[in-house]
LUMTOR-185497 format. One record per residue: residue in three letters; x, y, z of N, C-alpha, C in turn. Coordinates in steps of 0.2 Angstrom, whole numbers, padded with zeros to 4 digits, always signed. Each point is the difference from the previous one (the first is absolute). Example, Ala and Ser with C-alpha at 12.3 -4.5 7.8 and 13.67 -1.06 7.14 Angstrom:
# LUMTOR-185497
Ala+0066-0028+0039-0004+0006+0000+0004+0006+0000Ser-0002+0005-0004+0004+0006+0001-0004+0005+0003
END
This chain:
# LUMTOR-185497
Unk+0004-0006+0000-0004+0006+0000+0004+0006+0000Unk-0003+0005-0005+0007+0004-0002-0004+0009+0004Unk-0004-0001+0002-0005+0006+0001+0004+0003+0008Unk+0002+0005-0004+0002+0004+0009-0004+0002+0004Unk+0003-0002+0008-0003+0001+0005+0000+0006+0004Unk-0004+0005+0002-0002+0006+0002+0003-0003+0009Unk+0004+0002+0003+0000-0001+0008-0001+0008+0003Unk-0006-0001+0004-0002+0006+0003+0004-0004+0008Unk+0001+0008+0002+0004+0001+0008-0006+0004+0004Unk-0004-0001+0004-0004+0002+0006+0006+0001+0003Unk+0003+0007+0002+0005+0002+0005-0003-0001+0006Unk-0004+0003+0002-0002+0003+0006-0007-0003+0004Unk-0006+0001-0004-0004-0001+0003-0005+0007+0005Unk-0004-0003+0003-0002+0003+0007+0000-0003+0003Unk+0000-0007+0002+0002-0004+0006+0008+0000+0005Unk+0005-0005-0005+0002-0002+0002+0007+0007+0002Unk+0003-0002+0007+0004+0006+0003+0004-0002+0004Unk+0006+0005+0000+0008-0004+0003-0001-0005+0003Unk-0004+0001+0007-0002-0004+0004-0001-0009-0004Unk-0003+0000-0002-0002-0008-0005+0006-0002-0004Unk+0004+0006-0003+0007-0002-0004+0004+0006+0000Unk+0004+0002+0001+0006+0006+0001+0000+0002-0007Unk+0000-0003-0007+0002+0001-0006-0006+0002-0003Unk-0006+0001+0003-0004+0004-0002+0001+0008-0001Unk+0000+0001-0007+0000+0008-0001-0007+0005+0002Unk+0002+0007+0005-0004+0002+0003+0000+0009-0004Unk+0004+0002-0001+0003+0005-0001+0000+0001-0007Unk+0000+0005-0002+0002+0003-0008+0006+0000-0003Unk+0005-0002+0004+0006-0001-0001+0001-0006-0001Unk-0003-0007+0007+0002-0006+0000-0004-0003-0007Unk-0005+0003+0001-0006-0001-0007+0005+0000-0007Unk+0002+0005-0001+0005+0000-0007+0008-0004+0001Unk+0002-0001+0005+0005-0004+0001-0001-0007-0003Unk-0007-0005+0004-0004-0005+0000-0001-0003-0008Unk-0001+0008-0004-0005-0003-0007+0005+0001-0005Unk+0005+0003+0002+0007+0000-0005+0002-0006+0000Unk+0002-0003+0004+0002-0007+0002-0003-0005-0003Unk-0006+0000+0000-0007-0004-0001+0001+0002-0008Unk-0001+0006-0003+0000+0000-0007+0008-0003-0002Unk+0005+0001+0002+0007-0001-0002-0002-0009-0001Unk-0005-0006+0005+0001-0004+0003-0004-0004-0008Unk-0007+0005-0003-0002-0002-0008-0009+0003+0005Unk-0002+0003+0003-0005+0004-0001-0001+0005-0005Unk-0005-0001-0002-0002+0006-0004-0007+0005+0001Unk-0003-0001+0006-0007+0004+0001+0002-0003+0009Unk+0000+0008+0002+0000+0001+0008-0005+0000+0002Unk-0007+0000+0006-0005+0000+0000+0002+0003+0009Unk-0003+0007-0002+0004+0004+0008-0008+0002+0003Unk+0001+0000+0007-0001+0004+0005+0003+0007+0003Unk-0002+0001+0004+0003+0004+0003-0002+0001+0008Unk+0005+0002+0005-0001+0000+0008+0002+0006+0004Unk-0003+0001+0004+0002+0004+0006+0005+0001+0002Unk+0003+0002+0004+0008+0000+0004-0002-0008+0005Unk-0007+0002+0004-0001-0004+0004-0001-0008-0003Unk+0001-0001-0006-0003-0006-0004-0006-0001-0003Unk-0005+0003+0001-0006+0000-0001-0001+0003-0005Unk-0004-0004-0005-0001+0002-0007-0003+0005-0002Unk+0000+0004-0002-0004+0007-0007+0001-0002-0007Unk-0006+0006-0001-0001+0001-0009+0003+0008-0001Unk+0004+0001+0006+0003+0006-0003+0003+0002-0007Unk-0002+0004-0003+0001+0001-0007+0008+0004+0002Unk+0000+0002+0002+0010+0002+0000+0003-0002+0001Unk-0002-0007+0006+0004-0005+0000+0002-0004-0007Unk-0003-0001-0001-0001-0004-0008+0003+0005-0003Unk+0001+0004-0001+0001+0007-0005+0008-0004+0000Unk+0003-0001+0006+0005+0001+0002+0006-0007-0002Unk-0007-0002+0003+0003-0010-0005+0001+0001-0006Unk-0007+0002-0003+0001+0000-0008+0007+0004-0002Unk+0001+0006+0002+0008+0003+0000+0005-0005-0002Unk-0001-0002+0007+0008-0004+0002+0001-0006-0006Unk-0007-0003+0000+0000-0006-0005+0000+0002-0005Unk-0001+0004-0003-0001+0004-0008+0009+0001+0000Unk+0005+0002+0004+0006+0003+0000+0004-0007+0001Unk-0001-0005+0003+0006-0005+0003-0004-0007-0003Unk-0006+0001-0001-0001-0009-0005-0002+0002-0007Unk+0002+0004-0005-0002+0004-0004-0004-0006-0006Unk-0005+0002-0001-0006-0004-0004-0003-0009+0001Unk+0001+0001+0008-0006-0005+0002-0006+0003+0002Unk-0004-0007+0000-0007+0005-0001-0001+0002+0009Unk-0005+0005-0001-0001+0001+0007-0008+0002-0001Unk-0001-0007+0008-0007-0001+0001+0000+0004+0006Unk-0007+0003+0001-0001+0004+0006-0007-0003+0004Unk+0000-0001+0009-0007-0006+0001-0004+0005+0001Unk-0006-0002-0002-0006+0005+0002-0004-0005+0005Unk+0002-0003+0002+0001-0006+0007-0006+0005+0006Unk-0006-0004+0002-0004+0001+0007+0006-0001+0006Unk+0003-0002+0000+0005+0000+0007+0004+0007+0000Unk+0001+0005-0004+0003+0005+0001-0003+0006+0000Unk-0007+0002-0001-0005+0004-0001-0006-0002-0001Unk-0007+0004+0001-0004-0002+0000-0005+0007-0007Unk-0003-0004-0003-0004+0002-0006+0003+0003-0004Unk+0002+0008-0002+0000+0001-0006+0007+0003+0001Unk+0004+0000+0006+0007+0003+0002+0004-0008-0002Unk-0004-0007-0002+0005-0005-0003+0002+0002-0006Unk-0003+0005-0005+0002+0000-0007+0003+0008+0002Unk+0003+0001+0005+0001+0006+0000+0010+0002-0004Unk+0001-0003+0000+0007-0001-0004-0001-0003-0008Unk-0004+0001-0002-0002-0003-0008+0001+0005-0004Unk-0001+0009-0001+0002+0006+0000+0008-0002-0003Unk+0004-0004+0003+0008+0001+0000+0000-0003-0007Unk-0005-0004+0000+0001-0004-0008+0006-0005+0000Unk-0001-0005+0005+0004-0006-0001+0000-0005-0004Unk+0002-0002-0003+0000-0007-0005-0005-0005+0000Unk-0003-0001+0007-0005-0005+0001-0001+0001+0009Unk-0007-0001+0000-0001-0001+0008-0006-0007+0000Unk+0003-0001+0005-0007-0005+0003-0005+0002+0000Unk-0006-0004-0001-0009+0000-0001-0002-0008+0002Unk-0002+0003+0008-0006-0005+0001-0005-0001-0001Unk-0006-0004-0006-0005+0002-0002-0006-0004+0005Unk+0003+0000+0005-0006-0005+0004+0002-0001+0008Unk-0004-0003+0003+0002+0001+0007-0001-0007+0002Unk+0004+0000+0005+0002-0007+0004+0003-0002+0007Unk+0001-0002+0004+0000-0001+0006+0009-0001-0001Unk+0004+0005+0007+0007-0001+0001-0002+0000+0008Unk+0007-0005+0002+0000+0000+0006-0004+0000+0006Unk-0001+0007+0000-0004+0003+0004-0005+0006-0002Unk-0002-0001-0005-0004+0007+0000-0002-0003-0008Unk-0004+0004-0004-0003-0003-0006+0004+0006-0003Unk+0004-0003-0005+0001+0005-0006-0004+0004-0004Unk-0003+0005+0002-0006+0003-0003+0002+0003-0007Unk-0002+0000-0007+0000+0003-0008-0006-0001-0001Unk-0003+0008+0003-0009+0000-0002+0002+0002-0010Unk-0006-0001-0003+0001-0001-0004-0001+0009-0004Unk-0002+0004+0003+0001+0009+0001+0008+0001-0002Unk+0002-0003+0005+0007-0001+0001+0005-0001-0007Unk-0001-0006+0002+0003-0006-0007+0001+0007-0006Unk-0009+0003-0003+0001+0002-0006+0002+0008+0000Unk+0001+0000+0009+0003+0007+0000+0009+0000-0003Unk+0001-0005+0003+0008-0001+0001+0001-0001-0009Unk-0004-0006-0002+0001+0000-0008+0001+0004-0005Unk-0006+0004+0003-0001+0009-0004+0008+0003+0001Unk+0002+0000+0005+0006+0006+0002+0007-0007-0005Unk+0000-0002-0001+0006-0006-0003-0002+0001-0005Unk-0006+0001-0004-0001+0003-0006+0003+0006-0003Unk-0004+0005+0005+0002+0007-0002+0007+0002+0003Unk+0006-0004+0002+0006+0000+0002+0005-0004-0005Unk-0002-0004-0004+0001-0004-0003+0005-0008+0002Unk-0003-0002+0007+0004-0003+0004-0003-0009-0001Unk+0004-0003-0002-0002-0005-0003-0004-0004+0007Unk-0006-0005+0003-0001-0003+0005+0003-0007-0001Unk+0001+0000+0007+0004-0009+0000-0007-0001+0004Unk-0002-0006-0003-0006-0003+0006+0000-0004+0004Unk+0000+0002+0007-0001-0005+0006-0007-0006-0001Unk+0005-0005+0000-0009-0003+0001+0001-0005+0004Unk-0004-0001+0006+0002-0002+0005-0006-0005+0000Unk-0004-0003-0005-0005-0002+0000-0004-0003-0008Unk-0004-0004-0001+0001-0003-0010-0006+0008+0000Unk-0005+0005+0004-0001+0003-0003+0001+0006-0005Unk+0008+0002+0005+0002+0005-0001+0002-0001-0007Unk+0002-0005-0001+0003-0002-0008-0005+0001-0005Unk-0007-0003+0001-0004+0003-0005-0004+0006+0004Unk+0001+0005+0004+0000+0005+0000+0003+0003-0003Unk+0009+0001-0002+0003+0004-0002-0004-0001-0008Unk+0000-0007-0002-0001+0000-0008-0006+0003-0001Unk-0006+0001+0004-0004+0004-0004+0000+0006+0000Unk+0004+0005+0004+0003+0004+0002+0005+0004-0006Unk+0003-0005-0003+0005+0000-0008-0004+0002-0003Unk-0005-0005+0000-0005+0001-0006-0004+0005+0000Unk-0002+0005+0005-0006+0005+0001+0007+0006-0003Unk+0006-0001+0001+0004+0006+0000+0003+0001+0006Unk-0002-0001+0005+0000+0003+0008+0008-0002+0000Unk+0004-0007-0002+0008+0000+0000+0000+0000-0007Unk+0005+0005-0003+0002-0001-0006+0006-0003-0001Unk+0000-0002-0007+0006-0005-0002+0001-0007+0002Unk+0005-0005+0000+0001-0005+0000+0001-0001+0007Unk-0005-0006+0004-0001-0001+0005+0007-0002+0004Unk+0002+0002+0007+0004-0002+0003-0002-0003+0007Unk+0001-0008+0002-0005+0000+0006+0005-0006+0006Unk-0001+0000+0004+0006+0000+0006-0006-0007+0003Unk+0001-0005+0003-0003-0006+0002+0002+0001+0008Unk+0000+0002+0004+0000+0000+0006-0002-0004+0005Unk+0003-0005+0005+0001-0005+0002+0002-0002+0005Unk-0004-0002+0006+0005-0002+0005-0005+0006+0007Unk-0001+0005-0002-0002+0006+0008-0003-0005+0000Unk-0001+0000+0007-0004-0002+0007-0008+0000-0001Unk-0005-0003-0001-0008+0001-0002+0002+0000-0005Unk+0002+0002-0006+0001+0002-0008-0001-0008-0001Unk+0003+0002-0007+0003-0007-0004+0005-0003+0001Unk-0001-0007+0004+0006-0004+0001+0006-0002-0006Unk+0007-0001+0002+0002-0003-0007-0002-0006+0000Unk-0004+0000-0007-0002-0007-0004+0003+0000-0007Unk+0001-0006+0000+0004+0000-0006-0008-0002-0006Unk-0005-0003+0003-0005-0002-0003-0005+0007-0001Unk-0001+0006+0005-0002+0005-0003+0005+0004-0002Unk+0008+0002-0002+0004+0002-0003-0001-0003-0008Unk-0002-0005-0002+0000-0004-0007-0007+0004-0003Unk-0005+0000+0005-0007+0001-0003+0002+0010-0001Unk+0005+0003+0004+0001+0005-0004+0002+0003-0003Unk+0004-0005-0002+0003+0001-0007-0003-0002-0007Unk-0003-0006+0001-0005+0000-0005-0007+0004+0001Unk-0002+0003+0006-0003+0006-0001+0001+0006-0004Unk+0006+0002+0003+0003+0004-0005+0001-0001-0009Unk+0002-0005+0000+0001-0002-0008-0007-0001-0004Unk-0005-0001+0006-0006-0001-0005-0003+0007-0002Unk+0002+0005+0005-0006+0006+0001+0004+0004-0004Unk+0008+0001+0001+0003+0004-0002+0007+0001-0002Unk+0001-0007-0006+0006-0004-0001+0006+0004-0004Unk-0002+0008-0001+0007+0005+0000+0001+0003+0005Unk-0002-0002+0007+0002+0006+0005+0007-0004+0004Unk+0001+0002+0004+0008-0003+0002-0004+0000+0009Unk+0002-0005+0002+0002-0002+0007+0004+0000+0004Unk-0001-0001+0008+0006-0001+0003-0002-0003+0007Unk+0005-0006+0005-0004-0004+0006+0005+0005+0004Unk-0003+0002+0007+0001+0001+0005-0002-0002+0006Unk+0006-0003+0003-0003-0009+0006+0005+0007+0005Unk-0005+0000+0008+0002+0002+0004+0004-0004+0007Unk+0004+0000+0002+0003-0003+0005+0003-0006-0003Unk-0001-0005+0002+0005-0008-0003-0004+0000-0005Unk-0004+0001-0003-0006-0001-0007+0006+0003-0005Unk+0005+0006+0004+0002+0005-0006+0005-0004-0008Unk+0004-0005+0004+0005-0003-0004-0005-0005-0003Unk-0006-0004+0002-0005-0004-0004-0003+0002-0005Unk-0004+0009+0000-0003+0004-0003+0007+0002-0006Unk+0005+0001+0004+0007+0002-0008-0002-0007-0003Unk+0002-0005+0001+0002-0005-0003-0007-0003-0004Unk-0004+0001+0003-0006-0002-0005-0001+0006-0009Unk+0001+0004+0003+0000+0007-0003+0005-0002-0006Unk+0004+0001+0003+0005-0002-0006+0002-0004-0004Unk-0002-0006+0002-0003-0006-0005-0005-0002-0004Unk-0004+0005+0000-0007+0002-0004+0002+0004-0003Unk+0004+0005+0000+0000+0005-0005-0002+0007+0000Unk-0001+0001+0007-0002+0007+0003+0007+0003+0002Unk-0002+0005+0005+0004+0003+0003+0000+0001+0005Unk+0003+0002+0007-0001-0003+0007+0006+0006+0004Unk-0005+0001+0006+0003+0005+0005+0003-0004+0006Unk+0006+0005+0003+0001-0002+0006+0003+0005+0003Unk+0000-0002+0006+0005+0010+0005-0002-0002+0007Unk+0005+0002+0003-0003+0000+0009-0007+0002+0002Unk-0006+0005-0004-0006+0001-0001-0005-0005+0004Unk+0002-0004-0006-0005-0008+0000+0003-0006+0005Unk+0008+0001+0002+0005-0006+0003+0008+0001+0002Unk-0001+0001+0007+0006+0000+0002+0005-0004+0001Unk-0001-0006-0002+0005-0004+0000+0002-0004-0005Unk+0006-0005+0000+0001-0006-0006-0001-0004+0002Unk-0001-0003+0008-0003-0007+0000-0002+0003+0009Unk-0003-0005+0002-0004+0000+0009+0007+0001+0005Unk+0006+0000-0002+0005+0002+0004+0003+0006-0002Unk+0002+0003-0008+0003+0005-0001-0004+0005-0003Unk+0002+0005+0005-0004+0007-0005+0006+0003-0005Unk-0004+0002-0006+0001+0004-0005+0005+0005-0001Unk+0005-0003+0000+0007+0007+0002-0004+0005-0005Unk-0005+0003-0005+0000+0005-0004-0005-0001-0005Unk-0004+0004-0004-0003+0000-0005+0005-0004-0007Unk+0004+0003+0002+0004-0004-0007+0001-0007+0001Unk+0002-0005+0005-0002-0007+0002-0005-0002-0003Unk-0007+0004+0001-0005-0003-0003-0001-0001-0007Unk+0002+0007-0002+0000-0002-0009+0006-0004-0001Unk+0005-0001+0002+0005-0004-0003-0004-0009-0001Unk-0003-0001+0006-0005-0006+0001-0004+0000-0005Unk-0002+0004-0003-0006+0001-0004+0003+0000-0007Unk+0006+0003-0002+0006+0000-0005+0000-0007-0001Unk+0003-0003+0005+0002-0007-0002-0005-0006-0001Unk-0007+0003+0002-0005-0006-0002+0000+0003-0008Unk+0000+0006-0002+0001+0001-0007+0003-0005-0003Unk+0007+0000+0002+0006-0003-0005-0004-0009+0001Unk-0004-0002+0004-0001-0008+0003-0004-0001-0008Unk-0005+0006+0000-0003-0002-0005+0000+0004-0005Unk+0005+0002-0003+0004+0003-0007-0004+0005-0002Unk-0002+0005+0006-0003+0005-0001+0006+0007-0002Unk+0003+0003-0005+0002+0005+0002-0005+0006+0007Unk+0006+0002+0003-0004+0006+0004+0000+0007-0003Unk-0007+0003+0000+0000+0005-0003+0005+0007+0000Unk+0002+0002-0002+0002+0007+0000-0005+0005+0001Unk+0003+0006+0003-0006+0006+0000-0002+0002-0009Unk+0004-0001-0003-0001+0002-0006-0005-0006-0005Unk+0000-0006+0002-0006-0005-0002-0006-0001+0004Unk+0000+0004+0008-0006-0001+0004-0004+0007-0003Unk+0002+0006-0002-0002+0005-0002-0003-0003-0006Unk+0003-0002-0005-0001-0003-0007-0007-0007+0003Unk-0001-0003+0001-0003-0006+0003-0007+0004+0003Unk+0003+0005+0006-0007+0003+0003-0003+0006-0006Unk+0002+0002-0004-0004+0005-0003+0002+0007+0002Unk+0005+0003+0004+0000+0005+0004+0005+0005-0005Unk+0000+0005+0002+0004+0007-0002+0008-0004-0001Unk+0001+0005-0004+0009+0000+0001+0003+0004+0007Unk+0004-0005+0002+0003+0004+0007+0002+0008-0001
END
């Protein structure tokens, strides 16, 4: 299989913090340290947050401002994803950073239970954030944390509400969400092939699902996320010296199954996005 493979890096998160692993980037500094690393490592789309001093997540549009900077200056033409994630703000302050015109941000088109509290994407919401990715020109990556979401986004394509060629993220493994199954994982993929066989995919498995989720991914023909975000460790005893580890992991289940890794210059060509 000769088709390259997109490796997204989840740096950060809003969960996970020093306390949990030390090598978690917190800062806007250790943020662009982290991703450098990780793109040098065969990343080509960052999917960033952003935090407090005290750790605690925001939608701060100047924080971002500021990532976007550093990243635009020290990883020059990786794509850069920005989260419009319910754990960081609430209602219309999560598309508050989409104004900056990133390359692509998350879209949750549906709502579903995390850990402790229910990931709420009213559907007000959903076609407010769509609208502003529209009239910013920011590609959506879709979360879909459920077989809904999947044919919500396609009819969504289809109405106009996402334009362009579909991009959509298989999320896997939260707590109350969707377990990783490799038996709902199959029915995803030929969901997608059936509903909407030009869009491009990608599995994202959280915690020990994460390396199952790469490895599945990457043997079908998709393309597949990993970063301290979703998983701090390489196995039940060692945590993750660094985002770059993870993608190295994820590199090398490439090379298992004769995937070239993509370049920022073939994930741009691939995703449909601007030129850097």
């Amino acid at each position: 299989m000769s088709k390259p493979c997109i490796i997204c890096v989840a740096i950060t998160g809003s969960v996970p913090t020093k306390e949990n692993n030390p090598a978690v980037p917190v800062t806007i500094s250790e943020q662009l340290e982290s991703t450098q690393e990780a793109f040098e490592a065969g990343a080509s789309i960052a999917h960033c947050h952003v935090r407090n001093d005290d750790q605690t997540p925001t939608s701060d549009p100047e924080k971002f401002a500021r990532l976007m900077e550093g990243l635009q200056r020290h990883c020059p033409g990786m794509i850069i994803q920005l989260s419009t994630g319910g754990r960081s703000g609430a209602g219309r302050e999560r598309g508050g950073m989409l104004p900056l015109r990133p390359d692509m941000a998350s879209l949750s088109v549906g709502s579903n239970n995390f850990p402790t509290r229910v990931y709420e994407n009213s559907p007000d919401l959903v076609d407010w954030l769509a609208s502003e990715m529209r009239t910013y020109e920011v590609k959506p990556e879709i979360e879909a944390f459920d077989l809904s979401h999947i044919h919500q986004a396609v009819k969504m394509n289809r109405e106009g509400r996402i334009l362009g060629t579909l991009y959509v993220q298989f999320v896997m493994g939260v707590k109350n969400a969707m377990p990783v199954d490799k038996d709902v994982f199959d029915y995803y993929v030929k969901t997608m092939q059936r509903l909407a066989p030009e869009a491009q995919w990608c599995g994202a498995g959280v915690g020990p699902g994460q390396i199952l989720v790469n490895e599945w991914s990457i043997a079908a023909g998709g393309h597949t996320r990993t970063g301290l975000e979703d998983n701090m460790r390489l196995d039940r005893e060692t945590l993750a010296p660094s985002n770059a580890a993870l993608v190295k992991r994820a590199a090398d289940l490439c090379e298992k199954y004769e995937r070239p890794v993509a370049t920022w210059q073939q994930a741009r060509e691939i995703l449909e996005l601007r030129p850097a």
